[in-house]
mmCIF file of the N, C-alpha and C atoms, coordinates in Angstrom:
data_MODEL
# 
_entry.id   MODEL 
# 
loop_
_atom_site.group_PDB 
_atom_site.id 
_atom_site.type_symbol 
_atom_site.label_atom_id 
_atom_site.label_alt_id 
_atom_site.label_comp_id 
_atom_site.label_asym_id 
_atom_site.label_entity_id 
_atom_site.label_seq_id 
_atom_site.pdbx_PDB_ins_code 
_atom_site.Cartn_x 
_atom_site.Cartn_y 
_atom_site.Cartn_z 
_atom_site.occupancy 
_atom_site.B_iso_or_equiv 
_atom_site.pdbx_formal_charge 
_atom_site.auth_seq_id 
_atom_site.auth_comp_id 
_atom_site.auth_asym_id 
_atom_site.auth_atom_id 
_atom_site.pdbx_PDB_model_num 
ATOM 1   N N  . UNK A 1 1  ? 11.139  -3.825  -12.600 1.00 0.00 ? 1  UNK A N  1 
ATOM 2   C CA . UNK A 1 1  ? 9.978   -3.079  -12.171 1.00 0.00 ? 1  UNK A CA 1 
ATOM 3   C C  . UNK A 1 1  ? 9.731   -3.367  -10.684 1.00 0.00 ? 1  UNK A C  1 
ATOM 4   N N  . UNK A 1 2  ? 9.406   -2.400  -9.941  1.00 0.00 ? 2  UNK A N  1 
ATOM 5   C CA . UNK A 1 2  ? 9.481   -2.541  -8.671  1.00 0.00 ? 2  UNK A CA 1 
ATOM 6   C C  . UNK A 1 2  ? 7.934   -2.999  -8.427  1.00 0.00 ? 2  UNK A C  1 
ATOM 7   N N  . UNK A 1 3  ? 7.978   -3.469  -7.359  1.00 0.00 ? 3  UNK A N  1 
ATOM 8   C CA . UNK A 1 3  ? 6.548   -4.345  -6.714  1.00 0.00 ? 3  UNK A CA 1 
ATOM 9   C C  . UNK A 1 3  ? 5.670   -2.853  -6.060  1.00 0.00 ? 3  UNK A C  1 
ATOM 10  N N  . UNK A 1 4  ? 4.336   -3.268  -5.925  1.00 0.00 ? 4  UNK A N  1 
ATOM 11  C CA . UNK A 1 4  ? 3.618   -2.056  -4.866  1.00 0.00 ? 4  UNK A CA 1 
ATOM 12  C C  . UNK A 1 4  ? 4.237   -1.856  -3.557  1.00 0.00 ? 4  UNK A C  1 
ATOM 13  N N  . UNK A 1 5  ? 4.749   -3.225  -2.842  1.00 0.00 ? 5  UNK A N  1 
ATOM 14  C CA . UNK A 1 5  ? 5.309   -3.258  -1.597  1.00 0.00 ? 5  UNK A CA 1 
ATOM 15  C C  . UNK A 1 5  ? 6.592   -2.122  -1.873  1.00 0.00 ? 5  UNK A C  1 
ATOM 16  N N  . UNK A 1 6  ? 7.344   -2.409  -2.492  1.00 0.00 ? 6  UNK A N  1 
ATOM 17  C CA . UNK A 1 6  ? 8.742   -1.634  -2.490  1.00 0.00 ? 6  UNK A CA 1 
ATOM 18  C C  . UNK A 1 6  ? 8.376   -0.363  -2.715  1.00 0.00 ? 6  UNK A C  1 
ATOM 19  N N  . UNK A 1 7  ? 7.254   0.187   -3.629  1.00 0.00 ? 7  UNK A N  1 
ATOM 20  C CA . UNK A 1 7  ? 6.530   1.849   -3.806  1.00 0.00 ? 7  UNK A CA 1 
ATOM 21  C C  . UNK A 1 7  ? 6.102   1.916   -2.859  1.00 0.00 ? 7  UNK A C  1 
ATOM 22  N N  . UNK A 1 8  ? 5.737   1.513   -1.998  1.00 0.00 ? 8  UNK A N  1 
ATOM 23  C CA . UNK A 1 8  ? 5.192   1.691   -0.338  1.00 0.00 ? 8  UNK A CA 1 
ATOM 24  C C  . UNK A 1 8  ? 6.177   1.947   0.836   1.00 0.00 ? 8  UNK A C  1 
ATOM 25  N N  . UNK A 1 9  ? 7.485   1.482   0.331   1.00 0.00 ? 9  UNK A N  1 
ATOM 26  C CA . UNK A 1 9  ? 8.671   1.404   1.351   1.00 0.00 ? 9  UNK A CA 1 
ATOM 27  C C  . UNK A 1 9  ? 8.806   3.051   1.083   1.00 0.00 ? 9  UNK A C  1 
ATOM 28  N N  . UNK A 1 10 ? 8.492   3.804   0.595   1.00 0.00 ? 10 UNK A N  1 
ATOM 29  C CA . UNK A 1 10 ? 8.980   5.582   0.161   1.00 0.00 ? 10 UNK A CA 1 
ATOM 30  C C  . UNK A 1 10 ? 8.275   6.069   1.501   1.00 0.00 ? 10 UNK A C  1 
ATOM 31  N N  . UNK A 1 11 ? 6.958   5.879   1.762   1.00 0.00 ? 11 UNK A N  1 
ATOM 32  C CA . UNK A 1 11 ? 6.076   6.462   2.789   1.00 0.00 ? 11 UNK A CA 1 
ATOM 33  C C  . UNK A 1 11 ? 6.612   5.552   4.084   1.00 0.00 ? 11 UNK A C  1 
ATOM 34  N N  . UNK A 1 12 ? 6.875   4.593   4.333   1.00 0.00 ? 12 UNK A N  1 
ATOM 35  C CA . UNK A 1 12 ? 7.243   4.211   5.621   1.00 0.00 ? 12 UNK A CA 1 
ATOM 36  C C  . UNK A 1 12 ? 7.769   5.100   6.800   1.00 0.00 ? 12 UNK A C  1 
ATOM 37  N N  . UNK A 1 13 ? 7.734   5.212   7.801   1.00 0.00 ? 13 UNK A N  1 
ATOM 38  C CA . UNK A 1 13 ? 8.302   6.576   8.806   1.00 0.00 ? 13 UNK A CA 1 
ATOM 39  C C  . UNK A 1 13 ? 8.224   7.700   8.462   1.00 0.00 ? 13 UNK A C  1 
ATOM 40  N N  . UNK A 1 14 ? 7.208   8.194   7.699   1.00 0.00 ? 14 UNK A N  1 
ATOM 41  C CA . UNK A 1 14 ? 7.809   9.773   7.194   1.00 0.00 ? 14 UNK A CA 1 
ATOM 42  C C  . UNK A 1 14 ? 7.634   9.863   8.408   1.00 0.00 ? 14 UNK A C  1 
ATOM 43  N N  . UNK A 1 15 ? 7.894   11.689  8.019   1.00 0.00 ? 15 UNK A N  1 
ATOM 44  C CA . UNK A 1 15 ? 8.030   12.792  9.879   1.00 0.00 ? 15 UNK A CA 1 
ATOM 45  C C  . UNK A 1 15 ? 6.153   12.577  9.931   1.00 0.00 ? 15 UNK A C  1 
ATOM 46  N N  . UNK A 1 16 ? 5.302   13.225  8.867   1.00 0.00 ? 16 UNK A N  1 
ATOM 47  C CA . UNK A 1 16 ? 4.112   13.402  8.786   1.00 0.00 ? 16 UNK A CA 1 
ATOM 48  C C  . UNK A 1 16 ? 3.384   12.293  9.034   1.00 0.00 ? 16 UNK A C  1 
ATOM 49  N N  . UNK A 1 17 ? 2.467   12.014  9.882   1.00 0.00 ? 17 UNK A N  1 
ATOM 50  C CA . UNK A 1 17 ? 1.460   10.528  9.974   1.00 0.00 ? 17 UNK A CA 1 
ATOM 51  C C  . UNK A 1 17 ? 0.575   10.950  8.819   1.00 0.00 ? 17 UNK A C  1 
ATOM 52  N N  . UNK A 1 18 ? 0.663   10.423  7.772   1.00 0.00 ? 18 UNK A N  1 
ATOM 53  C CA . UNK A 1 18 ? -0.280  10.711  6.355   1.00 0.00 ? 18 UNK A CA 1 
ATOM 54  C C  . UNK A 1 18 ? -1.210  9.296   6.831   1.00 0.00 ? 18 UNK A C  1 
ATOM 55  N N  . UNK A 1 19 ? -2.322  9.416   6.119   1.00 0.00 ? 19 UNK A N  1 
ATOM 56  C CA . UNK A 1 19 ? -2.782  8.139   5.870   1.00 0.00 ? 19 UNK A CA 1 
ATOM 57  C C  . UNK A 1 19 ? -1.983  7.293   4.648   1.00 0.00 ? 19 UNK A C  1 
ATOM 58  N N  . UNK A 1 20 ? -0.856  7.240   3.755   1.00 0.00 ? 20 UNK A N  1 
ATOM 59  C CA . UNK A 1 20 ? -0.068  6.675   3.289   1.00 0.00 ? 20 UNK A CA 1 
ATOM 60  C C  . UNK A 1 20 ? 1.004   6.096   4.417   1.00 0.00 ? 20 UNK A C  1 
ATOM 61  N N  . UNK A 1 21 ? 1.673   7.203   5.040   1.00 0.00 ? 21 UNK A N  1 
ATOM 62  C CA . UNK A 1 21 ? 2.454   6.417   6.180   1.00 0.00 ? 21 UNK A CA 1 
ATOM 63  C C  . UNK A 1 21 ? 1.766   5.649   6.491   1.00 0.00 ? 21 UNK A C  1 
ATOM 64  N N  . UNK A 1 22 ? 0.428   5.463   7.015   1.00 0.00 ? 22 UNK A N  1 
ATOM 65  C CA . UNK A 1 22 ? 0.145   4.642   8.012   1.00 0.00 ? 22 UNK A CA 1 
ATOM 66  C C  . UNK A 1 22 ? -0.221  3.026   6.846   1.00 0.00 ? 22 UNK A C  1 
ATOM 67  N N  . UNK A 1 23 ? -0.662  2.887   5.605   1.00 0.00 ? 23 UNK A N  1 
ATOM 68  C CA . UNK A 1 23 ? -0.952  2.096   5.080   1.00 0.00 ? 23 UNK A CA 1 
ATOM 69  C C  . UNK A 1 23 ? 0.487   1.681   5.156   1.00 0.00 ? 23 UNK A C  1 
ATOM 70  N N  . UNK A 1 24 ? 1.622   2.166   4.710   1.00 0.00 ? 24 UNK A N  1 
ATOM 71  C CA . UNK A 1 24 ? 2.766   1.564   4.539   1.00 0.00 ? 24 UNK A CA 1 
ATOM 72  C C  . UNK A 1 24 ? 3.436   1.013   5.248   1.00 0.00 ? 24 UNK A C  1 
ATOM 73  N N  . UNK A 1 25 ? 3.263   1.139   6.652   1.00 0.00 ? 25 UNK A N  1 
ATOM 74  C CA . UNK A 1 25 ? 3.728   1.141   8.104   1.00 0.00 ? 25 UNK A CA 1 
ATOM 75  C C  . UNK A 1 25 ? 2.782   0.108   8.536   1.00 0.00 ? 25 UNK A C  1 
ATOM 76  N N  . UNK A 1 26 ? 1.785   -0.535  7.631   1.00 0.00 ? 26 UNK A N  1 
ATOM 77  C CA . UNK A 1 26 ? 0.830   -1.554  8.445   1.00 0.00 ? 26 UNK A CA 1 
ATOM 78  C C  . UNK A 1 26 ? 0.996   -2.772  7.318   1.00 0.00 ? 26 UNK A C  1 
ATOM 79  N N  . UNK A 1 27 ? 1.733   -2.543  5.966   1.00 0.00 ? 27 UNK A N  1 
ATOM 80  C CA . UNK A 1 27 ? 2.251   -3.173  4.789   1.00 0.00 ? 27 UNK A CA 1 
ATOM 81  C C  . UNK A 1 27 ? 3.069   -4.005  5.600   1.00 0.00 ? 27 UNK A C  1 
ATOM 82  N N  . UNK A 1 28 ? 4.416   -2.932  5.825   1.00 0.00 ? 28 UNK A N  1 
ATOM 83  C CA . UNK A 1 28 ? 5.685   -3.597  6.597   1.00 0.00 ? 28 UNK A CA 1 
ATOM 84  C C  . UNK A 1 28 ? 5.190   -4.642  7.209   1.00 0.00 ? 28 UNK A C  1 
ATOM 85  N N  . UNK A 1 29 ? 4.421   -4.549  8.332   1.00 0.00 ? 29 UNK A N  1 
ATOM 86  C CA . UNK A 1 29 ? 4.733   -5.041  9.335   1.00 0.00 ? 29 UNK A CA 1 
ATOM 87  C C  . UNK A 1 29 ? 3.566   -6.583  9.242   1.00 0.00 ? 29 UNK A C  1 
ATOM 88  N N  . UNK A 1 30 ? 2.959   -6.342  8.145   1.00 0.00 ? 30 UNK A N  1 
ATOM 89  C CA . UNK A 1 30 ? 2.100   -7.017  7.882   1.00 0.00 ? 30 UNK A CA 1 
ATOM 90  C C  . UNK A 1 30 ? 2.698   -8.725  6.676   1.00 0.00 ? 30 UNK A C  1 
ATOM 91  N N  . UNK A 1 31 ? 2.883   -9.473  7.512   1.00 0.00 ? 31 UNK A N  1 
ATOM 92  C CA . UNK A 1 31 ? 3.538   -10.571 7.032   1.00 0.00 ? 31 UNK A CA 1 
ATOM 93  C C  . UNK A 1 31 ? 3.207   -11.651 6.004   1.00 0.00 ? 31 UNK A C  1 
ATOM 94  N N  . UNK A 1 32 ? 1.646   -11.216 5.773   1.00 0.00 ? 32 UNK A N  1 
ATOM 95  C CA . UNK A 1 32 ? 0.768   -12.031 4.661   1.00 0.00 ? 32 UNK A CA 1 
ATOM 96  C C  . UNK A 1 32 ? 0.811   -11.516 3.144   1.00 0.00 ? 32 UNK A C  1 
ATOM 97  N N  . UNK A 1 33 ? 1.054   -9.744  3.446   1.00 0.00 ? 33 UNK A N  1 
ATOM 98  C CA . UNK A 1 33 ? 0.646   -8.953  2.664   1.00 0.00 ? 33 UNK A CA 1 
ATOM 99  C C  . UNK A 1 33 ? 1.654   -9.623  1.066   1.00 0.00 ? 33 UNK A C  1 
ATOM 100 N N  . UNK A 1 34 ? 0.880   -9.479  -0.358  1.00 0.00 ? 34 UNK A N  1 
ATOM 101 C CA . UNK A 1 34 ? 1.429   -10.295 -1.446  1.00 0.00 ? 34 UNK A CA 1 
ATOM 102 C C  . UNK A 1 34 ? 2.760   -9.115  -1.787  1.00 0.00 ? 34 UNK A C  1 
ATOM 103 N N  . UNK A 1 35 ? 3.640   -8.906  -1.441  1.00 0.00 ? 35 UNK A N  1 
ATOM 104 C CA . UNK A 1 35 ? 4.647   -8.405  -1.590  1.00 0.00 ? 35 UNK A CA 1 
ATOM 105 C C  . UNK A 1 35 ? 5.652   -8.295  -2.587  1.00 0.00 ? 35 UNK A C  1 
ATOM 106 N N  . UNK A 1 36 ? 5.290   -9.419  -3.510  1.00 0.00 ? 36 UNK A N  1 
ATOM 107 C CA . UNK A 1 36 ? 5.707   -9.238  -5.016  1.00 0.00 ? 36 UNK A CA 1 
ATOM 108 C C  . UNK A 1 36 ? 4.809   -8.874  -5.880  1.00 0.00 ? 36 UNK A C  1 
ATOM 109 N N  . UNK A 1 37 ? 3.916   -8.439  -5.437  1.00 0.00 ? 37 UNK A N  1 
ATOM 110 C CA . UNK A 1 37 ? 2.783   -8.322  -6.529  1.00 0.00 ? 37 UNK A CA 1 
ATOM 111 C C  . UNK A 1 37 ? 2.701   -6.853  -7.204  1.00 0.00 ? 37 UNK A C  1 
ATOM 112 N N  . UNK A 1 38 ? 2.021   -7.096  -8.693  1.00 0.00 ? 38 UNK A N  1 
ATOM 113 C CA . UNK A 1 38 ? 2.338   -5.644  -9.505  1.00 0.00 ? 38 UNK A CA 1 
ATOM 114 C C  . UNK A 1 38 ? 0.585   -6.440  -10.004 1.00 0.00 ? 38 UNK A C  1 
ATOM 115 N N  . UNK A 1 39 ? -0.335  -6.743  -9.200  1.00 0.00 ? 39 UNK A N  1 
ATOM 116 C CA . UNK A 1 39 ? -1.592  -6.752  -9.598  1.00 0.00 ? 39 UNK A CA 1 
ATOM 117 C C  . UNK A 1 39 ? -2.600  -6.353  -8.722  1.00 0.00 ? 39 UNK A C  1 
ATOM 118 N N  . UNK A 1 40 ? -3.202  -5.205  -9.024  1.00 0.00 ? 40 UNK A N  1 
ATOM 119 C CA . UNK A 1 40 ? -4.044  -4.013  -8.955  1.00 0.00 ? 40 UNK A CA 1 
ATOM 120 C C  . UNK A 1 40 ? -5.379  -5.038  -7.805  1.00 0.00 ? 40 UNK A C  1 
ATOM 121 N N  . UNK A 1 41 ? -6.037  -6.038  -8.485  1.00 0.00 ? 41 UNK A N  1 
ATOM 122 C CA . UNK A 1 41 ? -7.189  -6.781  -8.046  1.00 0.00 ? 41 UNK A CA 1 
ATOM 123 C C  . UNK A 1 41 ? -6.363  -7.916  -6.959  1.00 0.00 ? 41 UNK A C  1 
ATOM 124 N N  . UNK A 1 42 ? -5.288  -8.106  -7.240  1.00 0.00 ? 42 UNK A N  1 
ATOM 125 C CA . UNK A 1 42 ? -4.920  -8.982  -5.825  1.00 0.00 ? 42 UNK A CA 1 
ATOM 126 C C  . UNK A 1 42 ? -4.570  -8.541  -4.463  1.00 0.00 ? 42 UNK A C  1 
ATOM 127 N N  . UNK A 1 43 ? -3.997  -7.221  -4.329  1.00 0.00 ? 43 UNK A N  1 
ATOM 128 C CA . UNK A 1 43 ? -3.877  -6.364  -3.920  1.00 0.00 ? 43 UNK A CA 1 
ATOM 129 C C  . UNK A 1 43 ? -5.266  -5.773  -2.834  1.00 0.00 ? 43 UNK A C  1 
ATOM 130 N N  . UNK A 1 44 ? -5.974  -5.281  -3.602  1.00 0.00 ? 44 UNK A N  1 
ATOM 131 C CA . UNK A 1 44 ? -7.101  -4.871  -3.191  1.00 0.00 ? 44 UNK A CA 1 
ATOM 132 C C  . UNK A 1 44 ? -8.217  -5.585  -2.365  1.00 0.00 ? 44 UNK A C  1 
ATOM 133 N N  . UNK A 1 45 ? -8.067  -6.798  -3.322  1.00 0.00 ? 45 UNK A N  1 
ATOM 134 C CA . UNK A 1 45 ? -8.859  -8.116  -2.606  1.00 0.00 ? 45 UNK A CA 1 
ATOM 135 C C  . UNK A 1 45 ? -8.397  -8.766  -1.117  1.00 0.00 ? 45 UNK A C  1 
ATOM 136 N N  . UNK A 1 46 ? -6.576  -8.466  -0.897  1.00 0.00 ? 46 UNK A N  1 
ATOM 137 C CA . UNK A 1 46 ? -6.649  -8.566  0.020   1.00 0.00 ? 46 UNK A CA 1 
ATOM 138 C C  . UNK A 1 46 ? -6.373  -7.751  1.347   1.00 0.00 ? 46 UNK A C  1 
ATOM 139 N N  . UNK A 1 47 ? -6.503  -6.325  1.143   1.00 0.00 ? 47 UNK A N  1 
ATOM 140 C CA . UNK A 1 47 ? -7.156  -5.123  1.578   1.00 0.00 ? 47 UNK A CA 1 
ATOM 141 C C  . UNK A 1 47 ? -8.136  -4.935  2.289   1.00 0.00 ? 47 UNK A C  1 
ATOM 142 N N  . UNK A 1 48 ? -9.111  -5.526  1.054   1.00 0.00 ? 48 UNK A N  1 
ATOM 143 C CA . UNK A 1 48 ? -10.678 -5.570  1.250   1.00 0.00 ? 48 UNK A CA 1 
ATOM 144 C C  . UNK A 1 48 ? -10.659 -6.544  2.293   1.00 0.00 ? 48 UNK A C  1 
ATOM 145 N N  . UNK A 1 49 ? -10.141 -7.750  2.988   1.00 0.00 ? 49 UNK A N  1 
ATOM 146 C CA . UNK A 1 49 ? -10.065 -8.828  3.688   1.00 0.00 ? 49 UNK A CA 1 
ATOM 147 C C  . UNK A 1 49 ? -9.374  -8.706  5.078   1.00 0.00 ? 49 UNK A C  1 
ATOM 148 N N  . UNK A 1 50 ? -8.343  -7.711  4.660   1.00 0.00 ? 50 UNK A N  1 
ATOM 149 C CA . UNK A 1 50 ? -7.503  -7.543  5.907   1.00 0.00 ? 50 UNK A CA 1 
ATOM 150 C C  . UNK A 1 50 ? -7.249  -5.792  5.919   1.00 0.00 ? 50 UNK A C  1 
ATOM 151 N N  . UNK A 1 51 ? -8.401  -4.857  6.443   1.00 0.00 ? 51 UNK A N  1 
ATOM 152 C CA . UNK A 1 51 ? -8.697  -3.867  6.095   1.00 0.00 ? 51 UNK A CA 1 
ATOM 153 C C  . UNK A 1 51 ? -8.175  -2.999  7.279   1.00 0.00 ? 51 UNK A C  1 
ATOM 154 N N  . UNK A 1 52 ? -6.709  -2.392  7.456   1.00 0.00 ? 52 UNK A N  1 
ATOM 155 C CA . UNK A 1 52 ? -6.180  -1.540  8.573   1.00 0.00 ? 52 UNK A CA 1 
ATOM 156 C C  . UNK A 1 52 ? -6.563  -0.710  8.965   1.00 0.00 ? 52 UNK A C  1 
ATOM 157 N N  . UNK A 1 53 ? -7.556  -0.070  8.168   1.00 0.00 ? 53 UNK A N  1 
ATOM 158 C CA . UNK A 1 53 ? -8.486  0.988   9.225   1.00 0.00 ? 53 UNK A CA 1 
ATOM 159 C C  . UNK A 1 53 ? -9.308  1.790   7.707   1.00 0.00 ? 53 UNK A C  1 
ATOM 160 N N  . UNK A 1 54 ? -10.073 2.854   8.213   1.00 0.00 ? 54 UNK A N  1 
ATOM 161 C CA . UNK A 1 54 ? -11.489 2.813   7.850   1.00 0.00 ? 54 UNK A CA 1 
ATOM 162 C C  . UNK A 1 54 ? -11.332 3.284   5.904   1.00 0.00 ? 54 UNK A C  1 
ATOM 163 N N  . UNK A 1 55 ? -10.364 3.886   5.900   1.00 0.00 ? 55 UNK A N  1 
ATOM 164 C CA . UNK A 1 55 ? -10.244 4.563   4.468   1.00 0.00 ? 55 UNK A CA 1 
ATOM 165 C C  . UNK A 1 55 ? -8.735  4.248   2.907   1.00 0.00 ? 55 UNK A C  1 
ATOM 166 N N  . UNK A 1 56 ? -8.673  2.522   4.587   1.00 0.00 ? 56 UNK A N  1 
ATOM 167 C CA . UNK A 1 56 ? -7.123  2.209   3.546   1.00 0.00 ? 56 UNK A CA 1 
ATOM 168 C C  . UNK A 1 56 ? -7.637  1.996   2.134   1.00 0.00 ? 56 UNK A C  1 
ATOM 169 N N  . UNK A 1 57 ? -9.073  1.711   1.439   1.00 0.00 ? 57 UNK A N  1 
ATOM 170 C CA . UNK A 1 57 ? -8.891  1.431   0.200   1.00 0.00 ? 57 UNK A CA 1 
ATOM 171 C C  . UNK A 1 57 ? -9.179  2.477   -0.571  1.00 0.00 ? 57 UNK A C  1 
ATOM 172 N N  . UNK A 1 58 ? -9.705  3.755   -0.246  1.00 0.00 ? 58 UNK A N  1 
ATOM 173 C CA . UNK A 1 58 ? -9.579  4.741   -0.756  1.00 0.00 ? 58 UNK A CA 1 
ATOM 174 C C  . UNK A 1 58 ? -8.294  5.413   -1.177  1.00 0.00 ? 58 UNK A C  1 
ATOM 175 N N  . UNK A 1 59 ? -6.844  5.195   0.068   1.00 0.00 ? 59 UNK A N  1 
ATOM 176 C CA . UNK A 1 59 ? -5.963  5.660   -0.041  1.00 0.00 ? 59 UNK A CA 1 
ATOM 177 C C  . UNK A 1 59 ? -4.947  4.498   -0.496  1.00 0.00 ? 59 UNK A C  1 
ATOM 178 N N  . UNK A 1 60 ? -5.255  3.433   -0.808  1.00 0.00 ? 60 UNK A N  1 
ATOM 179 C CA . UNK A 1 60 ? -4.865  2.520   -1.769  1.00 0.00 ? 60 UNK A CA 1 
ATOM 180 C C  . UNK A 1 60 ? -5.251  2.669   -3.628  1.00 0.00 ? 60 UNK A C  1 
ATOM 181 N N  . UNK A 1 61 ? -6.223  3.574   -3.599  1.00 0.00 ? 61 UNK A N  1 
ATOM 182 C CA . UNK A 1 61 ? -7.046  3.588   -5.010  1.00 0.00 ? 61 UNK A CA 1 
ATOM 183 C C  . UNK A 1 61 ? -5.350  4.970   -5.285  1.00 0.00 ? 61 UNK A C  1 
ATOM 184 N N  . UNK A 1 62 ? -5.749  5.343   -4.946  1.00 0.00 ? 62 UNK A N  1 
ATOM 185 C CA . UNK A 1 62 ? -5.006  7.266   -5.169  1.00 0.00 ? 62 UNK A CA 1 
ATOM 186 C C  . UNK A 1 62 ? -3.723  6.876   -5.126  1.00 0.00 ? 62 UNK A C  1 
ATOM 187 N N  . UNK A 1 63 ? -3.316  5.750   -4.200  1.00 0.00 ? 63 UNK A N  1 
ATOM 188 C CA . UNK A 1 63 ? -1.490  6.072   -4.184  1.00 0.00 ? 63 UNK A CA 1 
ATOM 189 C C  . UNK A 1 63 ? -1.338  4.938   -5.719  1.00 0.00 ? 63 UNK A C  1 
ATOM 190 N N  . UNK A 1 64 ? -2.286  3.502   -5.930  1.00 0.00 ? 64 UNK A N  1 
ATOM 191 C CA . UNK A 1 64 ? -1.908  2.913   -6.999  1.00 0.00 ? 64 UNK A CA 1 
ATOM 192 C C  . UNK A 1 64 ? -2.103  3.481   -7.828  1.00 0.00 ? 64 UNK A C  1 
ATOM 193 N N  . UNK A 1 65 ? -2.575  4.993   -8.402  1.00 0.00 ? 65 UNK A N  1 
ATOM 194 C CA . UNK A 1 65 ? -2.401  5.583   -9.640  1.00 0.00 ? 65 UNK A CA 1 
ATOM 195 C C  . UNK A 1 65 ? -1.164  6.382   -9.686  1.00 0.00 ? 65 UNK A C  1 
ATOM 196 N N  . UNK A 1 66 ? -0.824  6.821   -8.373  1.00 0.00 ? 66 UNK A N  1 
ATOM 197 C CA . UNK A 1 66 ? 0.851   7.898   -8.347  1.00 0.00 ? 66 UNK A CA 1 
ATOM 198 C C  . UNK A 1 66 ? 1.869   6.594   -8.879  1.00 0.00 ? 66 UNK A C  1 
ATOM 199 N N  . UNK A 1 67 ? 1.502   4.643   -8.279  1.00 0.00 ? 67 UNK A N  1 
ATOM 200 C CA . UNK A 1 67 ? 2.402   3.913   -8.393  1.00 0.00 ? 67 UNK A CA 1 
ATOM 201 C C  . UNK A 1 67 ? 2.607   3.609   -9.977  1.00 0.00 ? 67 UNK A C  1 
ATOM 202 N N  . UNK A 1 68 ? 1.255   3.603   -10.755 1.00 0.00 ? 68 UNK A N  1 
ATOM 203 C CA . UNK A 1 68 ? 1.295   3.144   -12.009 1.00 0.00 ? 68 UNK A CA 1 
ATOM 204 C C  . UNK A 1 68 ? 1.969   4.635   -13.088 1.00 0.00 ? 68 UNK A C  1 
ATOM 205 N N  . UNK A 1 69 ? 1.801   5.781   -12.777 1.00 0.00 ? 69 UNK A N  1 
ATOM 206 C CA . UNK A 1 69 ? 2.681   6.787   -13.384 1.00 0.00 ? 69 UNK A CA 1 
ATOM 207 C C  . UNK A 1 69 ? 3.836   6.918   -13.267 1.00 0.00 ? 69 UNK A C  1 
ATOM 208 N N  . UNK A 1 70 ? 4.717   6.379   -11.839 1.00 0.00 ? 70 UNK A N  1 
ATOM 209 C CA . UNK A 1 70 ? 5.991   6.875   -11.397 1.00 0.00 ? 70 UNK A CA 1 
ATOM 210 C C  . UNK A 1 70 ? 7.021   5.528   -11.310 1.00 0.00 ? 70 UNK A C  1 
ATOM 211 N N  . UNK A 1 71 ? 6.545   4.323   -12.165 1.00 0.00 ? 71 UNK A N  1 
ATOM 212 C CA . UNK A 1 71 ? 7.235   3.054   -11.816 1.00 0.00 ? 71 UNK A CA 1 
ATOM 213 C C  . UNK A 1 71 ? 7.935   2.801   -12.598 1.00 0.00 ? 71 UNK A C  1 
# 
């Protein structure tokens, strides 16, 4: 089963600046981020803490439901 980090590696560089590219593109590069993790509240919590700009947990809520259908 793949981690959230690795479902995040799909949006990295698209052509389009989505607000997914940009969460995924701030994942990468982001060296703390829990990168094996397949838990929803650890995730978020540290989101909520280290927050890349104004609507990442909204667009964290929406892509972890595409992650939990398509994994």
């Amino acid at each position: 089963m793949q981690s959230f980090h690795q479902y995040m590696m799909r949006y990295r560089g698209a052509k389009s600046n989505t607000e997914a590219r940009q969460l995924a593109d701030w994942i990468f590069y982001d060296h703390d981020f829990p990168k094996h993790s397949h838990n929803y509240d650890e995730i978020s919590r540290y989101l909520e803490w280290n927050i890349p700009f104004t609507n990442a947990i909204t667009v964290y809520d929406n892509l972890w439901q595409d992650y939990l259908e398509n994994r």
